[in-house]
DOPAFI-846728 format. One line per field, with one value per residue (C-alpha): residue in three letters; x, y, z. Coordinates in nm, 4 decimals. Layout:
// residues N
code: [ALA | ...]
X: [X | ...]
Y: [Y | ...]
Z: [Z | ...]
//
This chain:
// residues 341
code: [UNK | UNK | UNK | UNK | UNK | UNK | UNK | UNK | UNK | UNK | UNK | UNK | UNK | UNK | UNK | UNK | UNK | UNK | UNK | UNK | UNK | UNK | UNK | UNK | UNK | UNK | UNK | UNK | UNK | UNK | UNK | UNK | UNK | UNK | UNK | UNK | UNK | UNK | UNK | UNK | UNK | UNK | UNK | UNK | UNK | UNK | UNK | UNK | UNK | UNK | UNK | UNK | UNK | UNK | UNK | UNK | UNK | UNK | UNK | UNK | UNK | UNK | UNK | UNK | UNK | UNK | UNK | UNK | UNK | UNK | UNK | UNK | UNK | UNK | UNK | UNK | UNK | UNK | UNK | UNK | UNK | UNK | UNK | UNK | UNK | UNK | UNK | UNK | UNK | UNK | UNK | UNK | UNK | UNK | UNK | UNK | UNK | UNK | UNK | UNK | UNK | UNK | UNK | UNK | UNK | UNK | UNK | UNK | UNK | UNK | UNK | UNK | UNK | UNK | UNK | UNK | UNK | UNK | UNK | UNK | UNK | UNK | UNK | UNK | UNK | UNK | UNK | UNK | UNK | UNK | UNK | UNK | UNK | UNK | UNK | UNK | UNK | UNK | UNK | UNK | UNK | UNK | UNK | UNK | UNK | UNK | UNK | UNK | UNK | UNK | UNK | UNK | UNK | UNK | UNK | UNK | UNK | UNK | UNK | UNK | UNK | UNK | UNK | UNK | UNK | UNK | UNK | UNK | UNK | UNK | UNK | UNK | UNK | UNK | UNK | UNK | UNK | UNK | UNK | UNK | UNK | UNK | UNK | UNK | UNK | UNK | UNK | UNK | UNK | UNK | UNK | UNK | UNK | UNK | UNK | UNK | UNK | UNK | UNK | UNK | UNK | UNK | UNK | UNK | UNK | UNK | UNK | UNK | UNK | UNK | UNK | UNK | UNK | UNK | UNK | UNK | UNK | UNK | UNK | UNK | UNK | UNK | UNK | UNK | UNK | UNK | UNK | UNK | UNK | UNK | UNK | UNK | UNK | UNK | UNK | UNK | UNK | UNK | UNK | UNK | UNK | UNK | UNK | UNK | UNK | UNK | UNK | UNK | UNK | UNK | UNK | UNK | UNK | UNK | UNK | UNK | UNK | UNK | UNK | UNK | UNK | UNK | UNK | UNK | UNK | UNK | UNK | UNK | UNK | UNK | UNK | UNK | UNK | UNK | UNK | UNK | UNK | UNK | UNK | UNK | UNK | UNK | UNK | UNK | UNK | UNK | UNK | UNK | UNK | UNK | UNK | UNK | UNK | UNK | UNK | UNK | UNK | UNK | UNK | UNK | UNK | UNK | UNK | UNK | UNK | UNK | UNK | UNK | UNK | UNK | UNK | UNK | UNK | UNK | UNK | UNK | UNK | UNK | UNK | UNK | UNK | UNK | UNK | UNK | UNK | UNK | UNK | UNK | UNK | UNK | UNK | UNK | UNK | UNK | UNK | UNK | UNK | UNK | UNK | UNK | UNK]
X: [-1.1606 | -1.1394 | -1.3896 | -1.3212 | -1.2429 | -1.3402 | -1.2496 | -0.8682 | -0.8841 | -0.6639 | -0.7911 | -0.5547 | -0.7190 | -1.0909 | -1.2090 | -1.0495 | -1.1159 | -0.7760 | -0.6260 | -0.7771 | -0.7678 | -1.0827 | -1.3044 | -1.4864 | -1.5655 | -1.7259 | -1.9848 | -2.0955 | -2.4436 | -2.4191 | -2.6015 | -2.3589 | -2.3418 | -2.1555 | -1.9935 | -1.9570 | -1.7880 | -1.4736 | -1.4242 | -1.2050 | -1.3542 | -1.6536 | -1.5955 | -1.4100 | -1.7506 | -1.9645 | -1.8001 | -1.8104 | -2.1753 | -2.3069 | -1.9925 | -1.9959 | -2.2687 | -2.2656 | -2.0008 | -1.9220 | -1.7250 | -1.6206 | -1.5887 | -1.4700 | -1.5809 | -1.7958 | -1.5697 | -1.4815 | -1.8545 | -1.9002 | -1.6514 | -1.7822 | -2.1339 | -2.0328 | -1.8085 | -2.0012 | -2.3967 | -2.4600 | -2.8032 | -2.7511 | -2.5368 | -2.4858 | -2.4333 | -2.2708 | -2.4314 | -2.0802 | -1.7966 | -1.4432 | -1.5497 | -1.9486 | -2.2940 | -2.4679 | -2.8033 | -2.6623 | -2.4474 | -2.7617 | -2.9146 | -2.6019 | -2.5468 | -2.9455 | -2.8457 | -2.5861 | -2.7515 | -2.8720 | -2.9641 | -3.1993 | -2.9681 | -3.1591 | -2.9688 | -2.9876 | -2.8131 | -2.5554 | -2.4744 | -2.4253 | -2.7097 | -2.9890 | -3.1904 | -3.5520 | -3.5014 | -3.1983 | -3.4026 | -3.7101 | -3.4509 | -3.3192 | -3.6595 | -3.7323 | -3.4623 | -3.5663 | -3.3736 | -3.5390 | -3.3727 | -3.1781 | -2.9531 | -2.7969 | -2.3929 | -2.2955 | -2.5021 | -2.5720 | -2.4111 | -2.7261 | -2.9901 | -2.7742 | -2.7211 | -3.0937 | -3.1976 | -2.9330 | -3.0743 | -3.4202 | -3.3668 | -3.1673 | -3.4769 | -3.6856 | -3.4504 | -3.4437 | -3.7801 | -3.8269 | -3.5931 | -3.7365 | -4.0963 | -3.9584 | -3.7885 | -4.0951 | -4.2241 | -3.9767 | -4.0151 | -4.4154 | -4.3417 | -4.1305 | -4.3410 | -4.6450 | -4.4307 | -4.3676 | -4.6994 | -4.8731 | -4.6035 | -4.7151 | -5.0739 | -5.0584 | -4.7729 | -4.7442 | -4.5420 | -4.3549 | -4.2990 | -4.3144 | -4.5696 | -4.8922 | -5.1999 | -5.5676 | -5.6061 | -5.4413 | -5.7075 | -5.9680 | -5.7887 | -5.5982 | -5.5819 | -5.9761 | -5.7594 | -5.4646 | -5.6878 | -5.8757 | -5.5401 | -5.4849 | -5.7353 | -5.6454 | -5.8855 | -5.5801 | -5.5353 | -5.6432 | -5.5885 | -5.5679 | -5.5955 | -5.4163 | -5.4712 | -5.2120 | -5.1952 | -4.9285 | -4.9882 | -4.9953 | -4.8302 | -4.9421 | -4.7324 | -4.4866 | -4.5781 | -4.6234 | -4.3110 | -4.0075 | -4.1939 | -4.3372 | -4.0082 | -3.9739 | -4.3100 | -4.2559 | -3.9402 | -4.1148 | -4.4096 | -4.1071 | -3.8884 | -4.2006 | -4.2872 | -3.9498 | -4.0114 | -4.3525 | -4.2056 | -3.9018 | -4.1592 | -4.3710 | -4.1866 | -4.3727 | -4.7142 | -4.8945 | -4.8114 | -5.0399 | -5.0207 | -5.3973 | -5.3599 | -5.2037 | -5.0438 | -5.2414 | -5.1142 | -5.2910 | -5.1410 | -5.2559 | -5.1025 | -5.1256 | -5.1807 | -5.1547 | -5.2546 | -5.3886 | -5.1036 | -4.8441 | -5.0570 | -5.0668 | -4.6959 | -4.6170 | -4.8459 | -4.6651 | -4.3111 | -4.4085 | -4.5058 | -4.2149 | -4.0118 | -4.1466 | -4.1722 | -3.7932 | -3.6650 | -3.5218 | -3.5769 | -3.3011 | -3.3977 | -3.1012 | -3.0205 | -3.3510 | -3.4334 | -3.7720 | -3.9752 | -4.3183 | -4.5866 | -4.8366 | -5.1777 | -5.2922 | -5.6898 | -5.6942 | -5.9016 | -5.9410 | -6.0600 | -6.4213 | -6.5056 | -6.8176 | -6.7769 | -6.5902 | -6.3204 | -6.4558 | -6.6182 | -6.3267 | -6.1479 | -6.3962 | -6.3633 | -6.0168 | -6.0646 | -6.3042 | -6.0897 | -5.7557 | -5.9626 | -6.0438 | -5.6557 | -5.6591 | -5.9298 | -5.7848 | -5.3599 | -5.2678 | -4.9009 | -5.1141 | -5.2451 | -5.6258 | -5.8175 | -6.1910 | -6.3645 | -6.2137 | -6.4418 | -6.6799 | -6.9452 | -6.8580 | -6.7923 | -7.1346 | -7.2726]
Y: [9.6071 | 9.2660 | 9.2644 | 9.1112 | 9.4502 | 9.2703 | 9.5878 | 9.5419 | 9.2699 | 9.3457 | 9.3706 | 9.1248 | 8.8576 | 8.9533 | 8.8114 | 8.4473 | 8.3022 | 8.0532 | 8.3895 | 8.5513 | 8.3945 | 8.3596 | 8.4955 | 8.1411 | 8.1979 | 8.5806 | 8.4220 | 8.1408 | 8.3139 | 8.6341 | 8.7037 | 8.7841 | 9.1261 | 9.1541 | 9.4671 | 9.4866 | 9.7792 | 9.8873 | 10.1748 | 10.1250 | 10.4012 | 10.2950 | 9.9743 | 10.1185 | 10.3315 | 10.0671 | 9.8185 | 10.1998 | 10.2425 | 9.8753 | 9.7815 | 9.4849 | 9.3117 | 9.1901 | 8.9902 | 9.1696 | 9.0189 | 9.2181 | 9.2106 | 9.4983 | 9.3725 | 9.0435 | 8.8111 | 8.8536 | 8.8635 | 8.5541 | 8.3860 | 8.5578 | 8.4445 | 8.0714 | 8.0790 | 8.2810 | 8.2783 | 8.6263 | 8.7221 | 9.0388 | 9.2302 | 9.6002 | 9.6010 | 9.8962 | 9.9449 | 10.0694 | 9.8248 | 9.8190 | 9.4615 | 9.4448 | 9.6526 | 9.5956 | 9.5391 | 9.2590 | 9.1441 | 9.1070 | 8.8289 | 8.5943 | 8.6526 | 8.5020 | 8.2354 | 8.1261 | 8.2676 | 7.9432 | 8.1522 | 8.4131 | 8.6799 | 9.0704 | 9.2945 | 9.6918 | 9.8982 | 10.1558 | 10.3812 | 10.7435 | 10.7427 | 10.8742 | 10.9603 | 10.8335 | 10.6041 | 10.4283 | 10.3840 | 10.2061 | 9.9766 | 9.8853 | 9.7771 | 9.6715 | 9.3557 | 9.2527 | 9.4942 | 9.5114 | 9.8468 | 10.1691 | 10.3625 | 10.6449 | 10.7736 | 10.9506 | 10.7912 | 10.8949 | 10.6248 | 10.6323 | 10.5458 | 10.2781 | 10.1055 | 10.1423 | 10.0221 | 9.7431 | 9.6139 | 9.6015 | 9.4448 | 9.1861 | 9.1461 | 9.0899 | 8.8126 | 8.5904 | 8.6619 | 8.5306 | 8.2473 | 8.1423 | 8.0892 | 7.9243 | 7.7010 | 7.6236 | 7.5624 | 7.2818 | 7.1310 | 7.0897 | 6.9710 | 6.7019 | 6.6256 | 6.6260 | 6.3797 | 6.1420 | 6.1310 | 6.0866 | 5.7797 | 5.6312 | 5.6707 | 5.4734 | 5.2492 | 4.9206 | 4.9501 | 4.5951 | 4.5252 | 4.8912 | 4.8279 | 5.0636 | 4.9591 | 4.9258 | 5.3180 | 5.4046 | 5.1697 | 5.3870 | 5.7027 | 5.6972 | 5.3860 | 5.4865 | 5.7646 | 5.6060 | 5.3562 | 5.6446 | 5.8223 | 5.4390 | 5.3772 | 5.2645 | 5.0442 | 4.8525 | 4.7134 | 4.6608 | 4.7484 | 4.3920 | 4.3304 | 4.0164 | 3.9278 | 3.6849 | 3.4762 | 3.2979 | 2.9406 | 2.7444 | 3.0474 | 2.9356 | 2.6596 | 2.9387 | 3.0662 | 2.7838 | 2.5739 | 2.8583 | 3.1605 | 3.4729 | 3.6191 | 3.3971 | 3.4890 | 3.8649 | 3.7804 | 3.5678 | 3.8532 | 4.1160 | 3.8631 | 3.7994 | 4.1679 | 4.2402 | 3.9756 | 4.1505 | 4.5105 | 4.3943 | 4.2408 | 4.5108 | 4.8343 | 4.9997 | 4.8990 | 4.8889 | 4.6536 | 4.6785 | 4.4667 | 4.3776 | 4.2332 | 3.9471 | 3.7220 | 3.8735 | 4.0742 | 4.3294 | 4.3544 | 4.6700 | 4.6291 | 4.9357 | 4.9286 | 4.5459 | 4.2876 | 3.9433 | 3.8012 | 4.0421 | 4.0322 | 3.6288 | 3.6343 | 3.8545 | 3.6367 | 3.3490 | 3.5162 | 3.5790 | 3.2640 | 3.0889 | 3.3300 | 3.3131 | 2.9207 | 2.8829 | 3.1299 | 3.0039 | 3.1621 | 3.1426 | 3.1745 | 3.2147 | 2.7954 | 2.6890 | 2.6777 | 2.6616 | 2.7875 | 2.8882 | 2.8976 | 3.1594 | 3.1629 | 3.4418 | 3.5054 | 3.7640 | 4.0187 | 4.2469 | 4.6008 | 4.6408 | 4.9976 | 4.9596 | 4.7642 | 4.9553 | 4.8555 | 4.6263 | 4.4484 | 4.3467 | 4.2749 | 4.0683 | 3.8761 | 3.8518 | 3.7003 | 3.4138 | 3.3316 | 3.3165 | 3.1251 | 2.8809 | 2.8475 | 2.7782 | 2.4725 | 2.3229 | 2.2776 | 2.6173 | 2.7481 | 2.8665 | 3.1666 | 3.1570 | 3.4384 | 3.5143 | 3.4802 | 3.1189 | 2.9994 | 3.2814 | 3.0106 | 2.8188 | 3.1532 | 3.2283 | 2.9468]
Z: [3.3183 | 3.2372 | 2.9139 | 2.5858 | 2.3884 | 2.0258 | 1.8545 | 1.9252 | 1.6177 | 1.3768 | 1.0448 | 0.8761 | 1.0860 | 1.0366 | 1.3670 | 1.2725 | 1.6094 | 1.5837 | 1.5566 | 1.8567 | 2.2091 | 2.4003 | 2.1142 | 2.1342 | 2.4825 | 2.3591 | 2.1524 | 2.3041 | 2.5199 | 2.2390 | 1.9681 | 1.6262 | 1.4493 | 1.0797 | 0.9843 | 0.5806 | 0.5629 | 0.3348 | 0.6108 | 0.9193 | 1.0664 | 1.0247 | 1.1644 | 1.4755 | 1.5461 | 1.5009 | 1.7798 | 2.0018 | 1.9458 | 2.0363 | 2.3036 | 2.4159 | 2.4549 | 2.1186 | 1.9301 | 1.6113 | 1.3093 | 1.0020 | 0.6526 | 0.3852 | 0.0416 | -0.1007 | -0.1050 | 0.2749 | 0.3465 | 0.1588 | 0.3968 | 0.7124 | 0.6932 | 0.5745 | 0.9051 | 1.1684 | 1.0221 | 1.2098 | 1.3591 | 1.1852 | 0.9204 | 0.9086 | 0.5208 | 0.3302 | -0.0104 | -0.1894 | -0.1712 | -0.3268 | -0.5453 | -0.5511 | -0.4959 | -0.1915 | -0.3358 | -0.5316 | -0.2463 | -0.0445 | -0.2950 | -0.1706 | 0.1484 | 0.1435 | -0.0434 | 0.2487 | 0.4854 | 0.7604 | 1.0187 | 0.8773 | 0.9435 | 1.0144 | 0.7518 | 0.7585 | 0.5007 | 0.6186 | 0.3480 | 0.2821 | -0.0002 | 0.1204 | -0.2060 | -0.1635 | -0.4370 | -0.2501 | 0.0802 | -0.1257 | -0.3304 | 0.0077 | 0.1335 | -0.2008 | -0.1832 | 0.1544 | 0.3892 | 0.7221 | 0.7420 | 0.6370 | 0.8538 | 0.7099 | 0.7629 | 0.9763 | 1.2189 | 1.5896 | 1.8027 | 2.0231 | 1.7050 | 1.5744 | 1.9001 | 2.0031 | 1.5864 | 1.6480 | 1.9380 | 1.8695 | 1.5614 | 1.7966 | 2.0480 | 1.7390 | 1.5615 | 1.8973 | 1.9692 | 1.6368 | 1.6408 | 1.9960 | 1.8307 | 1.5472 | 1.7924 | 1.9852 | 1.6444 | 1.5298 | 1.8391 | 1.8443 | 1.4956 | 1.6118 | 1.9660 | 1.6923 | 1.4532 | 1.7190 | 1.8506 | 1.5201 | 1.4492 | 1.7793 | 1.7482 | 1.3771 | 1.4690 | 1.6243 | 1.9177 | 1.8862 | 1.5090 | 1.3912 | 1.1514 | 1.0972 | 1.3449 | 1.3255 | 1.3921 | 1.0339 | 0.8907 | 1.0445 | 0.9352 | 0.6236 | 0.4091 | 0.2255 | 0.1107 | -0.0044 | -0.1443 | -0.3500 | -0.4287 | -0.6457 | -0.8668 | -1.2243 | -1.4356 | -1.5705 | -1.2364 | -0.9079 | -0.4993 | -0.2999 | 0.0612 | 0.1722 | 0.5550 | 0.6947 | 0.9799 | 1.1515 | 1.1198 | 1.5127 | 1.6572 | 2.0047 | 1.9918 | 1.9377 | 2.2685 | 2.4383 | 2.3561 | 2.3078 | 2.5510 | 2.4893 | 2.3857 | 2.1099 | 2.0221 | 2.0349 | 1.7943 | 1.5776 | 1.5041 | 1.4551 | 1.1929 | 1.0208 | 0.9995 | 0.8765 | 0.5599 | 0.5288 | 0.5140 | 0.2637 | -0.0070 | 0.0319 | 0.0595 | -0.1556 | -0.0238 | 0.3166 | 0.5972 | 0.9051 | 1.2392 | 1.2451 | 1.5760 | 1.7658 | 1.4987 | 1.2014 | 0.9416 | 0.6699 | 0.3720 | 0.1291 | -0.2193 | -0.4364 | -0.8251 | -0.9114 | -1.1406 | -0.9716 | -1.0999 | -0.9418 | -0.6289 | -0.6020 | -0.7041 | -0.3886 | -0.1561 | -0.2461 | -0.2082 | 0.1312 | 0.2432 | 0.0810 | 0.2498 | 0.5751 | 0.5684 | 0.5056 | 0.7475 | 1.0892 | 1.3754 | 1.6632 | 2.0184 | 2.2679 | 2.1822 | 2.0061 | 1.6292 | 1.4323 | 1.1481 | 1.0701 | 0.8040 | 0.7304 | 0.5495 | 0.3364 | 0.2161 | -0.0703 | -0.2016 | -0.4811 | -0.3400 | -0.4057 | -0.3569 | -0.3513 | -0.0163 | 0.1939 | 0.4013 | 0.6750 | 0.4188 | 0.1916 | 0.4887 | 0.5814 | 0.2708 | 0.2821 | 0.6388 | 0.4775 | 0.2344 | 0.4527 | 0.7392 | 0.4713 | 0.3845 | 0.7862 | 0.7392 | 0.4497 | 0.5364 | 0.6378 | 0.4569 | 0.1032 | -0.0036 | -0.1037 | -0.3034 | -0.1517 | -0.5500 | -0.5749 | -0.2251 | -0.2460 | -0.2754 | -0.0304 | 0.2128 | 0.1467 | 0.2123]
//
């Protein structure tokens, strides 16, 4: 009648699909059923009781299970509870352990004690048919077991992918679209947190906000797309220095920097390696060459403060960099005087 009869595999070849022509083609739109059973017949009445509308794979001890599952990760196993090498309740801890597809397994055993039926259930089983079985039940059991697994693994892909849709727009909303860098919205959400999560007396949380020294000229002598470049290079030297800090695009040409757990040394030290950096990098645009400078304003974290505020300061100090040579880095208590003034 033209179906794929699985049943007719041998049992030397255990439903090796090299070994059995077209058997690829039979599970591509089904769902997989494992028979571990050491019984022939048994296997023979399973495949009669669910037909074909199901591809079904066997094994007949643990080892052979162990193989099966690697190699076909069934939606559900039919699992015998005595086997020739192993016990099935002991059998089913592994075939978890390898399991990637959160297979459905029933037991299918001739013990049908009360105490075997709650040990089944007891290890996880999601059910217990007993031998000899009716080939009406166990089709009917089968199968809604089967509607419940894809329901199951429908939701749960629904659920990966609003994970991933939710990923993606949370990356977006606190990135910077050109340089990749956080934006101004992660200021206003997450760094007092992070900032709070780092708080050891020994040392201290800095802001450093940096600004691309005469980065119109940029603009206006190479183009916009040199422009756009320069930001992302400069970004890039930002983000190496400071891996395991903050770097946020603050907007246009200006930079945050949020460094985590420092002394003022190590914080000055890393301002400076960034501007030396940046100042002796060239930038190549399609035939053209230059280099820029950047100016830095520092400040140590004042909780106290808040946020804007220590930005704030950070922004006196680096605008006086800005007034007096650009291509330095200044800290806010060194001019705090004169800021205030």
């Amino acid at each position: 009648d033209g179906r794929i009869q699985v049943s007719t595999i041998k049992k030397d070849n255990h439903c090796n699909m090299s070994n059995y022509g077209g058997a690829n083609m039979s599970t591509k739109n089904k769902q997989v059923v494992m028979v571990i059973d050491d019984s022939l017949l048994i296997c023979k009445e399973i495949k009669k009781a669910l037909g074909d509308e199901v591809f079904i794979c066997e094994a007949h001890n643990g080892e052979e299970a162990m193989e099966r599952i690697a190699q076909y990760q069934p939606d559900l196993i039919l699992l015998d509870v005595v086997l020739p090498d192993t016990d099935g309740y002991e059998l089913f801890g592994r075939l978890k352990e390898v399991d990637q597809n959160n297979a459905t397994i029933i037991f299918l055993t001739s013990k049908d004690k009360d105490e075997d039926v709650i040990k089944g259930f007891g290890v996880g089983a999601y059910d217990y048919i007993k031998k000899p079985f009716v080939h009406a039940e166990l089709q009917s059991r089968v199968n809604i077991h089967l509607q419940l697994k894809q329901q199951k693994d429908e939701l749960n892909a629904q659920n990966q992918e609003l994970r991933t849709s939710m990923e993606k727009l949370n990356y977006m909303a606190f990135r910077d679209g050109l340089t990749g860098l956080y934006n101004r919205r992660y200021v206003i959400g997450d760094l007092s947190d992070d900032i709070k999560d780092h708080s050891a007396e020994e040392k201290k949380n800095v802001l450093i906000l940096a600004d691309i020294d005469d980065f119109k000229k940029v603009n206006d002598t190479y183009g916009h797309e040199a422009g756009d470049m320069t930001l992302v290079c400069i970004a890039n030297i930002f983000e190496a220095i400071c891996r395991k800090y903050k770097v946020i695009r603050w907007g246009g040409e200006e930079f945050l920097i949020v460094l985590f757990d420092v002394t003022a040394d190590e914080a000055y030290r890393l301002s400076e390696q960034i501007r030396t950096d940046v100042e002796h990098f060239k930038i190549v645009h399609e035939d053209q060459e230059f280099f820029c400078t950047v100016t830095l304003g520092l400040q140590v974290y004042q909780e106290e403060e808040g946020i804007e505020e220590n930005i704030n300061c950070a922004d006196k100090a680096l605008y006086y960099g800005k007034r007096n040579g650009k291509n330095r880095s200044v800290w806010y208590d060194s001019i705090k005087e004169v800021a205030e003034m």
